[in-house]
N, C-alpha and C positions, 0 to 999 in steps of 0.2 A: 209480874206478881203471880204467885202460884195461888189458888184458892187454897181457903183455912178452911171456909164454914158452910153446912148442909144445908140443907130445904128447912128442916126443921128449927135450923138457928136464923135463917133470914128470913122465914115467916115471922115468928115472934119480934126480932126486931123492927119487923114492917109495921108489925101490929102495934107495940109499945110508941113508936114512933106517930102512929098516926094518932093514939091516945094523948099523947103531949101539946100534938101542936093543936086537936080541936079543944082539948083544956087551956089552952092560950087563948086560942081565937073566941072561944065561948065566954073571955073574962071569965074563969073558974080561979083560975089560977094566972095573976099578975105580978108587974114591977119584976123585980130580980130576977127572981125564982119561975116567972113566964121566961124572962129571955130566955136562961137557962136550960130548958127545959127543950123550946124551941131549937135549941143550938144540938142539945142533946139528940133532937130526934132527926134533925137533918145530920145530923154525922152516923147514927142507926141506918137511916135512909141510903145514904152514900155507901156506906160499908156493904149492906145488904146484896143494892145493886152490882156492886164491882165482885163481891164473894171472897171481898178479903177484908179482914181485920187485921189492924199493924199492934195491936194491943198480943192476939192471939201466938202473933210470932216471938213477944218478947217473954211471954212465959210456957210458952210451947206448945200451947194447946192447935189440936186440929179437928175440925166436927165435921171433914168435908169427907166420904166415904172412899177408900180405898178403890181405885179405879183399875180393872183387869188388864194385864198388858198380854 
């Protein structure tokens, strides 16, 4: 897997991500729309960590900076 996404795109996902799951755990946000949400943020999470999004490949987008050769 070739990285897609920058510092700047997997900060904010780490961030969004860790927004969701303490609005789960805080009972802010339950039933459905917690699991959801929770799922959501560990798949942010995953993505973040690995530096690749498989969503970013199917529409083509790349945030990961041109790297000099």
């Amino acid at each position: 897997m070739k990285q897609n996404m920058g510092m700047v795109d997997r900060t904010i996902r780490v961030i969004v991500a860790a927004i969701f799951i303490a609005l789960y755990f805080t009972g802010t946000v339950t039933g459905t729309v917690g699991i959801v949400l929770v799922v959501l943020g560990a798949v942010f999470m995953l993505t973040s960590l690995v530096s690749f999004c498989p969503l970013y490949t199917l529409v083509g987008l790349n945030t990961c900076p041109a790297t000099k050769k």
